[in-house]
TORKOLBA-175314 format. One line per field, with one value per residue (C-alpha): residue in three letters; residue number from 1; x negated, y, z negated. Coordinates in steps of 0.02 Angstrom, whole numbers. Each point is the difference from the previous one (the first is absolute). Layout:
REM TORKOLBA-175314
code = [ala/...] $
pos = [NUM/...] $
u = [X/...] $
v = [Y/...] $
w = [Z/...] $
//
This chain:
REM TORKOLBA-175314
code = [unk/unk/unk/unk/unk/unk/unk/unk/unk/unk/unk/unk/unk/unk/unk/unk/unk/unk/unk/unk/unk/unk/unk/unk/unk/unk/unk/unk/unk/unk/unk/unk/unk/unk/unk/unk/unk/unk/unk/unk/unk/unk/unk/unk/unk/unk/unk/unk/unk/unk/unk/unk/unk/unk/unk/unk/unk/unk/unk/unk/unk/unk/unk/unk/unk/unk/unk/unk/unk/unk/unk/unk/unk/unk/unk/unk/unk/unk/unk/unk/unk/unk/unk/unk/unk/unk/unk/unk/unk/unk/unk/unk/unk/unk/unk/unk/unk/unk/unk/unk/unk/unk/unk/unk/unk/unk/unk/unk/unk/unk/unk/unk/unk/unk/unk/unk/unk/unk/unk/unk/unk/unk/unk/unk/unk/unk/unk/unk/unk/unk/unk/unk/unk/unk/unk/unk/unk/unk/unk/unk/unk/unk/unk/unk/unk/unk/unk/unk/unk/unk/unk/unk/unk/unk/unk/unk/unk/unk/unk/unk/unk/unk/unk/unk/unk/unk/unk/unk/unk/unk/unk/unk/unk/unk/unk/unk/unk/unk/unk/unk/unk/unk/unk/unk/unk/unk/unk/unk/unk/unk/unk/unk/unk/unk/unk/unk/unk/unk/unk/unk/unk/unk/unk/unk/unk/unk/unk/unk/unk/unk/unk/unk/unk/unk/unk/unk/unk/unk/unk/unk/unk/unk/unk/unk/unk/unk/unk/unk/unk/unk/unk/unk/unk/unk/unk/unk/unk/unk/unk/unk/unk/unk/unk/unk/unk/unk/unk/unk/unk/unk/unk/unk/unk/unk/unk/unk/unk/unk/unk/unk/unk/unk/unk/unk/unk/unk/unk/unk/unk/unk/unk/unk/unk/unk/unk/unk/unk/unk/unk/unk/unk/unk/unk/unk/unk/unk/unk/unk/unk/unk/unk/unk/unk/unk/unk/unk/unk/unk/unk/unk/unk/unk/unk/unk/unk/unk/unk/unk/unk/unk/unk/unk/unk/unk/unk/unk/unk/unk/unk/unk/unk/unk/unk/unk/unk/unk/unk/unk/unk/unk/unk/unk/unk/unk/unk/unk/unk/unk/unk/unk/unk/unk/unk/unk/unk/unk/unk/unk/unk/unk/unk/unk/unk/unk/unk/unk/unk/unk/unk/unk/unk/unk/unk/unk/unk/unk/unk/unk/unk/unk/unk/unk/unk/unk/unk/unk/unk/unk/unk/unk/unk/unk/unk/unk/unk/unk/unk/unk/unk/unk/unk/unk/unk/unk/unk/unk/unk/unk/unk/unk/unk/unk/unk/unk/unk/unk/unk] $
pos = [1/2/3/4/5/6/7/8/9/10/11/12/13/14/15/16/17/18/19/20/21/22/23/24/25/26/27/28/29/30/31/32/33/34/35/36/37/38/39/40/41/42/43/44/45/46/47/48/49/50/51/52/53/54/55/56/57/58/59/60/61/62/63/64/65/66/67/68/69/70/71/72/73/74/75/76/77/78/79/80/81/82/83/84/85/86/87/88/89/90/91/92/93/94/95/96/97/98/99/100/101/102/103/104/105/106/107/108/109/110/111/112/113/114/115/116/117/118/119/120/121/122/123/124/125/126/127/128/129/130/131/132/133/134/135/136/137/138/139/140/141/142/143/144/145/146/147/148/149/150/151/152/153/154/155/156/157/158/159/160/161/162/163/164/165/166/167/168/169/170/171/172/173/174/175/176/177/178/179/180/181/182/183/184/185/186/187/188/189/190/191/192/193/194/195/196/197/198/199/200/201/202/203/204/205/206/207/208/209/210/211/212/213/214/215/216/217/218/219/220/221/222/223/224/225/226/227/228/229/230/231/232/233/234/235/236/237/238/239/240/241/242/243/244/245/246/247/248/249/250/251/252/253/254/255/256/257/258/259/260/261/262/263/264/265/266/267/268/269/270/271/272/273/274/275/276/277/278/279/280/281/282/283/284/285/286/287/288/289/290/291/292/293/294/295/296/297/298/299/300/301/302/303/304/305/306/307/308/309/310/311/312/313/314/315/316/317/318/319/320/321/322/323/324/325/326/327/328/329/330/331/332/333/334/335/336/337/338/339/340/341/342/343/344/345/346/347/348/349/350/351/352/353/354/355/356/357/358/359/360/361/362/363/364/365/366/367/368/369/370/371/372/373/374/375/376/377/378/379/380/381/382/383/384/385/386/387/388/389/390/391/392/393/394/395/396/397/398/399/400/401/402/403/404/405/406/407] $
u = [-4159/15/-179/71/162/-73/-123/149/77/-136/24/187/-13/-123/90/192/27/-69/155/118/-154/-33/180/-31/-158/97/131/-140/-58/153/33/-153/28/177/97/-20/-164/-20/-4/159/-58/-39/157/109/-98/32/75/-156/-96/135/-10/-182/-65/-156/91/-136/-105/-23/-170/-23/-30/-183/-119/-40/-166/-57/-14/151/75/75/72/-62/91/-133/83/-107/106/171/111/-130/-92/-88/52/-174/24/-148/-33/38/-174/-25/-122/26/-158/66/192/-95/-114/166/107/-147/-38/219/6/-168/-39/-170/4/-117/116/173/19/156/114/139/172/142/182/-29/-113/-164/-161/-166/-156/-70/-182/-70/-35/159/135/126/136/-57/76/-14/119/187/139/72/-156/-39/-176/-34/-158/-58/-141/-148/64/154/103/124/31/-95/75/97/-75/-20/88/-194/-10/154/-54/-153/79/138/-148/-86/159/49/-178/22/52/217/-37/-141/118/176/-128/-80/185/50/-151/19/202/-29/-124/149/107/-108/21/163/79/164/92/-80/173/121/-103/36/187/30/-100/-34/-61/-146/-165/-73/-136/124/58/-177/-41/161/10/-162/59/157/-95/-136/168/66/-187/-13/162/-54/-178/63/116/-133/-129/143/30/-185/-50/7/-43/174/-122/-92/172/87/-163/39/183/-57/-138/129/114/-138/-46/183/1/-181/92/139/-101/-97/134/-16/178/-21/-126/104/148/-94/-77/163/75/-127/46/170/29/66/-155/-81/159/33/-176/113/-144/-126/113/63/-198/-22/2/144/-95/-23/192/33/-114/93/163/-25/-107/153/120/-99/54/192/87/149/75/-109/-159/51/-147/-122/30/24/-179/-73/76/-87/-161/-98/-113/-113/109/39/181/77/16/85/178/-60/24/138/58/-19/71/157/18/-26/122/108/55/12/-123/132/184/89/-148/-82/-147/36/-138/59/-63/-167/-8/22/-153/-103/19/-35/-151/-75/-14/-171/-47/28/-88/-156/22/-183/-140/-17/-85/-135/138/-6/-176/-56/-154/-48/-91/-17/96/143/2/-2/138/113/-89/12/171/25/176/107/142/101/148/11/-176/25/139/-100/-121/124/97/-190/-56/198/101/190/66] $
v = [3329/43/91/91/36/59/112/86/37/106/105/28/151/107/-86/-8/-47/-196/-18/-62/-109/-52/-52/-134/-58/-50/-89/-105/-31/-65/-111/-95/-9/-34/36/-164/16/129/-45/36/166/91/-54/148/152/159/139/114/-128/20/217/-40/-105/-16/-119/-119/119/193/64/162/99/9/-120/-45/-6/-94/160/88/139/-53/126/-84/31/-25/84/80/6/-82/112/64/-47/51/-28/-21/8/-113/-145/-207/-25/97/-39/-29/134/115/17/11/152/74/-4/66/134/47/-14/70/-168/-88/-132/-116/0/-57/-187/-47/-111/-101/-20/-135/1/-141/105/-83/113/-9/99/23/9/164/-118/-56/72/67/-75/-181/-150/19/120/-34/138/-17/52/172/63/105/86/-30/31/-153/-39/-61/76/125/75/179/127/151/160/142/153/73/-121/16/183/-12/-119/141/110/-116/-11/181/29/-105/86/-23/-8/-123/-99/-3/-47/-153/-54/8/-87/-146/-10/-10/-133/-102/50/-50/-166/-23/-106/49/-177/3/119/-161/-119/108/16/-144/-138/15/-161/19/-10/162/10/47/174/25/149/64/-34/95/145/-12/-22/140/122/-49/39/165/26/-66/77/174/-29/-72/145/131/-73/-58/209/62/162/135/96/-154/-77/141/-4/-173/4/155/-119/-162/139/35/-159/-72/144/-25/-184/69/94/-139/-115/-95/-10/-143/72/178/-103/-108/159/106/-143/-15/178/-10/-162/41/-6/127/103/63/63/176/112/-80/23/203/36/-58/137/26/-25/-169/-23/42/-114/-120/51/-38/-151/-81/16/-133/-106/35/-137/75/-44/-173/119/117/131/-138/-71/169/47/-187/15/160/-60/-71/-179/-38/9/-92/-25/-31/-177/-24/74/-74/-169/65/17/-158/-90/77/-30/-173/-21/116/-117/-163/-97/-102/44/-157/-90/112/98/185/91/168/-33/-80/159/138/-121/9/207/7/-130/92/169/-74/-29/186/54/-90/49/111/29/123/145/118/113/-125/0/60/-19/-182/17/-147/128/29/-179/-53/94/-60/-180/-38/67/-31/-28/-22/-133/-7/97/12/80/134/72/-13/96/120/25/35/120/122/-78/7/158] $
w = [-3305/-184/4/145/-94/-155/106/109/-151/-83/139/-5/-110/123/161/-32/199/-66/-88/123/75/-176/-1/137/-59/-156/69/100/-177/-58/132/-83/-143/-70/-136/-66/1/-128/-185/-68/-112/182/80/-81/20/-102/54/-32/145/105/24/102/123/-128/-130/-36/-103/-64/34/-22/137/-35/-58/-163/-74/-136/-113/-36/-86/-158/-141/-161/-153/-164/-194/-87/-163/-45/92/128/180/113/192/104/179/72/87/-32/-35/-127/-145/-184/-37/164/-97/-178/84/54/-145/-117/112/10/-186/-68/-68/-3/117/-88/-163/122/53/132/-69/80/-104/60/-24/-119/-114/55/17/83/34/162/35/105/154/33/122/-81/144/-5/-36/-183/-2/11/81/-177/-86/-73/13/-174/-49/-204/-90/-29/-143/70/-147/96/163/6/-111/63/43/-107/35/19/116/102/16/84/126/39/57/99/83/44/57/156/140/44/194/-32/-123/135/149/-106/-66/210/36/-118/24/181/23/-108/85/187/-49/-22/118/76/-46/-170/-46/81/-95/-180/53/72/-88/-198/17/115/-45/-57/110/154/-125/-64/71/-28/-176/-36/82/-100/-163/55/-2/-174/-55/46/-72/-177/17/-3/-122/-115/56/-46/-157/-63/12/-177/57/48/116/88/6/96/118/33/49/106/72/24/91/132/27/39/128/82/12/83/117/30/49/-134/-91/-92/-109/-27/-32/-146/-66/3/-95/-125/-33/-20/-101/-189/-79/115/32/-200/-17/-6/-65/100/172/-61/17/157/138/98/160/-48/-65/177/92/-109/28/183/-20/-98/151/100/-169/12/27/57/147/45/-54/132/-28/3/156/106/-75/50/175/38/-52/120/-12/-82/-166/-142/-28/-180/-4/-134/98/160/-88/-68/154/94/-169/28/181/-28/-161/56/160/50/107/87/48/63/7/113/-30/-55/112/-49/-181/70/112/-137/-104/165/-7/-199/43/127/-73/-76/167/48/-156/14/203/-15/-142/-121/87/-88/-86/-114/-61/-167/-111/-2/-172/-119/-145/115/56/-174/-53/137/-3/-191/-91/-184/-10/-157/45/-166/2/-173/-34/147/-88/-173/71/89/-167/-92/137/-26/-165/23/-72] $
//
């Protein structure tokens, strides 16, 4: 009967008519087996188990495999990484490959060290996986020279220069569709409960919120990656370029659906380091300034982000909401009122989480469609694939200040 049970309620998504069935079948269950029965840790459910009949796990709606997509996060210098989207069986000498090609390093002069909290360090060997046991969630993957003596030094502005190039070469349509492409197969296998578990549960094991924490941390990337491209171009010229590209690609985003991309790029633009580049922003075009301009409404946060959810509603699926708000969202439903009122159940609350849950459902309702579909070249997929982001605060604003002094 419990084979049976689990079976009917894979099903329950595509064939909503098994619920009330489902409902008897469970009571027939229960009638076996007794509260008593239970250990006492199962005897008081959650509340997040009790919004769906499928409380005794969180698959995600499809399979697994044994390889999956991971977003690796490797520095390359103290205040410095590089964010590899790839897969969790990735090599030592695969990730070394990557990172020299991304930095203009020679592989065979890198090694791939791990670094733990408690200061302890250790050199993997090119045959190892990168994701094995070895490695700890705590641990920080850094790349340093064979002689062990420091992590890679920093760029040259030389450098940094012919990296800007490489980057406005590559095509913007090309760029928005491989940004859609990779936030939507995160976003695919997100699982609508995985938002109730992150509410509703801190303490649950992270594999029920993984995919949703990748997709989370995938937006905060993009964010910080063109802030740190902006701010790594020593050029005036090639830096106007580049906001002019970043402006293009948020809107191929937009077109594409895809807002959680054009809302992490139109942030990376507007955050303070970014935002008092004065004579770098006065030379860009005021076709671009106006593509901005409206770009930045879908960002206002007026009125519960008003212009962001009238242009989401008209959109049709496939499309990739911005999940930060949508979390947002279903965090303040469920803080924001009580789960029971008299000791009863407040199913109004549970309701308005059902909507907010759902809209993932609706959104991943069909697949992205050819108007999506862009050059699927190993330089365009590298430049989506492997970002070089700066993640002190400090240093971006050192570098801001270097590019336009204060007057």
């Amino acid at each position: 009967m419990k084979t049976l049970s689990r079976c009917v309620l894979e099903d329950l998504y595509e064939f909503p008519s098994l619920e009330k069935d489902m409902k008897e079948f469970q009571k027939l269950l229960r009638r076996r087996h007794t509260v008593d029965e239970c250990p006492p840790q199962q005897k008081s459910k959650p509340l997040f188990q009790q919004l769906s009949l499928k409380e005794n796990s969180l698959p995600l709606r499809f399979p697994r495999a044994d390889t999956k997509e991971v977003l690796c996060r490797v520095y390359v210098s103290a205040d410095s990484y590089l964010c590899v989207y790839t897969h969790s069986l990735l090599s030592v000498a695969e990730l070394l490959r990557i990172v020299g090609q991304k930095m203009d390093r020679p592989e065979e002069d890198m090694v791939l060290m791990t670094h733990t909290p408690t200061g302890e360090r250790r050199m993997l060997q090119a045959g190892q996986y990168v994701y094995s046991e070895t490695l700890t969630p705590q641990s920080k993957l850094m790349v340093c020279r064979r002689d062990l003596t420091h992590i890679m030094a920093p760029l040259t502005d030389s450098e940094l220069s012919r990296r800007t190039v490489r980057l406005l070469g590559i095509n913007t349509w090309d760029m928005a569709a491989v940004l859609t492409q990779l936030d939507w197969n995160l976003f695919n296998s997100i699982h609508e409960q995985e938002l109730v578990y992150s509410t509703m549960s801190c303490s649950t094991g992270g594999s029920h919120r993984e995919g949703l924490s990748v997709l989370l941390q995938r937006c905060n990337e993009v964010q910080q990656w063109v802030m740190s491209e902006v701010l790594m171009c020593v050029s005036l010229n090639k830096r106007v370029q580049l906001l002019k590209k970043f402006i293009k690609i948020a809107a191929h985003c937009k077109a594409q659906r895809n807002l959680n991309s054009a809302f992490a790029i139109i942030m990376g633009l507007n955050t303070a380091a970014v935002s008092r580049l004065n004579i770098t922003w006065e030379k860009v075009p005021g076709k671009f300034k106006k593509i901005f301009s409206e770009l930045e409404l879908i960002t206002d946060p007026s009125l519960n982000h008003k212009a962001y959810r009238d242009a989401f509603k008209k959109m049709k699926p496939p499309k990739i909401p911005f999940m930060p708000l949508l979390l947002k969202d279903i965090t303040f439903i469920h803080e924001g009122n009580k789960t029971f009122q008299d000791n009863l159940v407040n199913f109004q609350k549970l309701h308005m989480i059902a909507d907010t849950v759902r809209l993932i459902r609706h959104c991943q309702s069909d697949q992205l469609g050819n108007e999506v579909v862009g050059s699927d070249s190993a330089e365009v997929r590298a430049s989506v694939h492997y970002l070089h982001i700066i993640d002190n605060q400090q240093t971006l604003f050192q570098l801001s200040h270097k590019l336009e002094p204060r007057a």
